[in-house]
N, C-alpha and C positions, 0 to 999 in steps of 0.2 A: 472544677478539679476533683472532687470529694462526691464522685457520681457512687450512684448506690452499687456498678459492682466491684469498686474497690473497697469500700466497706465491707459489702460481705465476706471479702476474701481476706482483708486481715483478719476479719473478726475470725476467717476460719482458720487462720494463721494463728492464733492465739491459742484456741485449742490444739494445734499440732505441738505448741512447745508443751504444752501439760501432758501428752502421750506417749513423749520420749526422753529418757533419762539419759544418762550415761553409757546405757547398756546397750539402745536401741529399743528395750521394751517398756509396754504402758508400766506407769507405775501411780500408784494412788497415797505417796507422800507428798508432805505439806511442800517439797521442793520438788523441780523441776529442771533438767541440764538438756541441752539439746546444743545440736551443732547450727546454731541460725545460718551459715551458709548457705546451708541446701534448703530450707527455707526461703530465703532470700532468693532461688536462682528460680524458682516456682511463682513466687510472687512475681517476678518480674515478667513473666509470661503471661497471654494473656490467658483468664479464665472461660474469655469467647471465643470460639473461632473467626475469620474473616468473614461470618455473615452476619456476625452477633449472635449467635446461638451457643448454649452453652456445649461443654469438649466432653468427655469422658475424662476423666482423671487415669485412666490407663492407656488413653491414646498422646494427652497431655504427656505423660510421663514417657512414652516410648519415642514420641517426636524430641524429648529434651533431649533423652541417652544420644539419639541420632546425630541430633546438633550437636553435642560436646565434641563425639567420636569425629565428626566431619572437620569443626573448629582446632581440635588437635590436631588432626590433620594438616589441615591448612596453614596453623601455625610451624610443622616442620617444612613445606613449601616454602613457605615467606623465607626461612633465614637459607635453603637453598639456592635460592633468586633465581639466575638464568638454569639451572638442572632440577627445578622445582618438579619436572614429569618424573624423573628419576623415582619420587616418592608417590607410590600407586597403591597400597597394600589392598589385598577383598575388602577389608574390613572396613576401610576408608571409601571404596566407593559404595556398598552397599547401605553405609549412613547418610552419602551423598543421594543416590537414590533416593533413600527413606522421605530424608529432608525436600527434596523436588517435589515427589510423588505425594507428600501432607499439604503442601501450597497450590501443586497443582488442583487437585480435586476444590478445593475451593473459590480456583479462578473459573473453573471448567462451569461448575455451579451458579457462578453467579451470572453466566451469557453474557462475560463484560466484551463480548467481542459484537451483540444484536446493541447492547445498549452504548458501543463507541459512535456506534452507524446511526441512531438516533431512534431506535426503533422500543427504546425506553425511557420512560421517563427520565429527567436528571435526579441524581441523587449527591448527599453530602457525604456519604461513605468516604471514607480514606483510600479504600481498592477501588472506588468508581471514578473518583478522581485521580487516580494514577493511572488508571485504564485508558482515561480519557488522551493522555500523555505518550503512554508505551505502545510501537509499531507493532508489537504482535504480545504474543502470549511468552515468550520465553523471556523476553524485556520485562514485560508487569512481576514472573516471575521474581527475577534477579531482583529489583527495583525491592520488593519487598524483603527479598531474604538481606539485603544489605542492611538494610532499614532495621531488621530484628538484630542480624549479626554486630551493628554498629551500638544497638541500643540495652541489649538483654542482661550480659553478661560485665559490659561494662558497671551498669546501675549497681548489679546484683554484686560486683565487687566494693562498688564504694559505700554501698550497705556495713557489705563485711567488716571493713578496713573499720569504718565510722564506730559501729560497736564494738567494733575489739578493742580500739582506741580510749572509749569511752569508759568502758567496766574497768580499765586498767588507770585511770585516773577521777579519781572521786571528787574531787572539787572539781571539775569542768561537769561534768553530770550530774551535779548539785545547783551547779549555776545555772545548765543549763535548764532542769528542772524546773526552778523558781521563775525560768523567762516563759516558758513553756505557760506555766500558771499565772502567770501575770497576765496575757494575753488572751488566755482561752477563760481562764476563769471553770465555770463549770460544763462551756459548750464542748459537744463529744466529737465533733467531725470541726476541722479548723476550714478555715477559708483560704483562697491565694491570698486576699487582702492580708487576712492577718498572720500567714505565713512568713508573708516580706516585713512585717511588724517584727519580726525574733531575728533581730540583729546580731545574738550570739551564736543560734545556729547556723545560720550563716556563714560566720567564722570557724565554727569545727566542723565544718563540710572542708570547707575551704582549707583549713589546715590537713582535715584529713587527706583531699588532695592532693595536698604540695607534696608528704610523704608516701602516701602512694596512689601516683596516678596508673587508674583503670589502663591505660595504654603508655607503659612505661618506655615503649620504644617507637620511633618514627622513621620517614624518607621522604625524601622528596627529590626528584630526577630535573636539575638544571635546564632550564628551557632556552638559554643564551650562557656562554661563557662569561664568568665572575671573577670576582677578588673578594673574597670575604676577609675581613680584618684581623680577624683572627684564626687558632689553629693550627698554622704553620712553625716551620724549626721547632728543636729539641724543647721548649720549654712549652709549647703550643702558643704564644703569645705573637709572632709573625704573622703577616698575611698568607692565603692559599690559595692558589686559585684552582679553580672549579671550574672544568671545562661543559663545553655545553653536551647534555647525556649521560654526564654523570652523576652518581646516586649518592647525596649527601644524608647520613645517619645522625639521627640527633635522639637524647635521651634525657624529658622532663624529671627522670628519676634521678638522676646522674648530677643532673641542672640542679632540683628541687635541693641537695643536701651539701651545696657549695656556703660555708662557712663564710666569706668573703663578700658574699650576699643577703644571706639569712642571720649573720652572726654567727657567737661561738656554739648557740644549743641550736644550730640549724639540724639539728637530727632527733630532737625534742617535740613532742607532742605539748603546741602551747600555742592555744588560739587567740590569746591577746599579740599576739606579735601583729595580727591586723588591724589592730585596736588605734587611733590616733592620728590617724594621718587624712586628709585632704582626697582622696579619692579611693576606690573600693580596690586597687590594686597597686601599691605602693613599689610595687619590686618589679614594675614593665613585663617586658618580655622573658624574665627570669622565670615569671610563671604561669606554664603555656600550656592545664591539664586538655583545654580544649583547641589549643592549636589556636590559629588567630588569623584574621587575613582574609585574604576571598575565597580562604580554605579551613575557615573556621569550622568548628561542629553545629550541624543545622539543629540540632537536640538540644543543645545547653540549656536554655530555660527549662524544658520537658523534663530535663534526667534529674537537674537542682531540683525542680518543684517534685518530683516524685520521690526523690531521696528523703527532702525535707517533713515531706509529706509522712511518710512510713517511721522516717524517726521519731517524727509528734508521739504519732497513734502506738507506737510502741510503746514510749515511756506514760502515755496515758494510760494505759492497758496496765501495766506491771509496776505498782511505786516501787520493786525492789527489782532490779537487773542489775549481777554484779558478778567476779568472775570467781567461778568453782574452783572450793579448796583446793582441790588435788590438780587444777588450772595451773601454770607455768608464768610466771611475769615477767617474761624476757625483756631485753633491753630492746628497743626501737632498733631495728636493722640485724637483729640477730635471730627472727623468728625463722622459722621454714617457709622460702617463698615457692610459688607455680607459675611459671610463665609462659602463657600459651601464646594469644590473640592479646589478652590480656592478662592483668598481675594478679594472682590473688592466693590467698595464704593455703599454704600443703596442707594443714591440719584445721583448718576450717577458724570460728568463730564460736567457740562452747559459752556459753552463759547458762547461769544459774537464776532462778525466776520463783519467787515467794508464794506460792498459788494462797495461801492463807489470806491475805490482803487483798491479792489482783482482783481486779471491778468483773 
């Protein structure tokens, strides 16, 4: 899990918080403020290209701008549904472009079309084995931009959410500290084993989840006509039925802050509420960050361990992350949110970081 180029890149991640203040400029006081969002949305990219070679940092950066502009995109599509071509703008397709034309060049590269036909060795690549899979070259394409588009921005949100969550309550950051230490002791790179050993982070992922999940909104199109239980008549408590082709909405976010479920501080940031009970998900289908079914997310182990992962190494790196004075404490549900593809905060993730201490 904890391959050498993920280390290096937090580790270079650590120096970008010491290079940016408040201001946006280096500064060389004993403190540090930075917006870890946009950090986070770099970290989640990768630092290789698809051949494993490393990127330029200006091509890295100009294929992100592309993604986002494309991903907004897409997200005013989505909520136009059947008039979704209606939304065409230059600017939207020349990102779409961008975004083909960076993927492409490295499928072109890698001859996965001599090495389908056998005329190369096998390899354990990720692209070679999906090459092996896709009918042509526009298929391998998609097949991977899904795969980015499903995995990127998601993680890089529930990064966000996790430490905004976190600097604004000091005893869950205390606690989780002390587990953090307890397990690692003084090795500097954790393991999956003793990852799944920290039973409290676990639970403030998980809580951070339930309040904001990466994909606050869903569908799914009826493949037979239904009766769902609930829903129906003025109180929503009748059945509805759901004919077959029609497009049922549903919203974990919505779900996630039913009081009747979660209780009265069901809009409370409080990760002992998992604490106690008989199996790792006590509220069933009430809480569904990764959907469930034979349409569950193929990622969930990958984005948890990478999540968990990055929050280790962070509070390894920095004994002091905590939220800058002139920082806002807003109540849970009252911050400025963005919803594109997925959820994540308009004004980022600012923390403040003690460089005087930091390892």
């Amino acid at each position: 899990m904890a391959s050498s180029p993920k280390k290096a890149q937090l580790g270079s991640t650590r120096e970008s918080f010491y290079a940016i203040n408040s201001s946006g400029r280096s500064t060389k006081n004993q403190t540090a403020s930075a917006n870890i969002s946009i950090i986070f949305s770099h970290v989640c990219l990768p630092p290789r290209d698809l051949k494993g070679e490393l990127v330029a940092d200006t091509e890295i950066r100009a294929f992100a701008e592309n993604f986002d502009i494309a991903q907004g995109g897409l997200a005013k599509r989505f909520r136009l549904a059947p008039w979704h071509f209606f939304y065409s703008p230059p600017k939207f397709r020349r990102a779409c472009a961008e975004v083909h034309r960076f993927v492409d060049n490295y499928i072109r590269e890698r001859d996965t079309d001599s090495q389908k036909e056998g005329d190369m060795p096998s390899s354990d690549s990720f692209v070679d084995q999906l090459a092996q899979e896709a009918s042509s070259h526009t298929m391998l394409r998609d097949q991977l931009l899904n795969i980015l588009l499903a995995g990127r921005d998601t993680t890089a949100c529930c990064l966000s959410w996790t430490m905004r969550l976190l600097i604004r309550h000091d005893s869950v950051m205390e606690r989780l500290r002390k587990e953090i230490c307890s397990v690692l002791g003084d090795e500097e790179h954790p393991t999956r084993e003793q990852i799944r050993k920290m039973s409290y982070l676990a639970l403030v992922i998980k809580e951070s989840l339930r309040l904001f999940p990466p994909v606050p909104l869903n569908n799914r199109t009826a493949t037979k006509t239904t009766i769902l239980p609930r829903g129906g008549g003025p109180d929503g408590l009748a059945p509805i039925l759901v004919r077959r082709g029609e497009l049922v909405v549903y919203s974990q976010y919505v779900n996630a802050r039913r009081k009747n479920i979660y209780g009265r501080d069901a809009d409370k940031f409080r990760p002992e509420r998992w604490e106690g009970h008989d199996h790792a998900n006590p509220f069933g289908w009430a809480y569904f960050p990764f959907n469930g079914g034979p349409r569950a997310c193929l990622g969930q182990d990958f984005a948890l361990m990478e999540v968990s992962y990055t929050v280790v190494k962070l509070l390894q790196a920095f004994p002091v992350i905590k939220l800058p004075v002139n920082e806002k404490n807003e109540v849970i549900g009252s911050e400025k949110q963005r919803l594109t593809l997925v959820l994540s905060c308009a004004e980022g993730c600012r923390v403040e970081l003690d460089r005087a201490i930091a390892k």
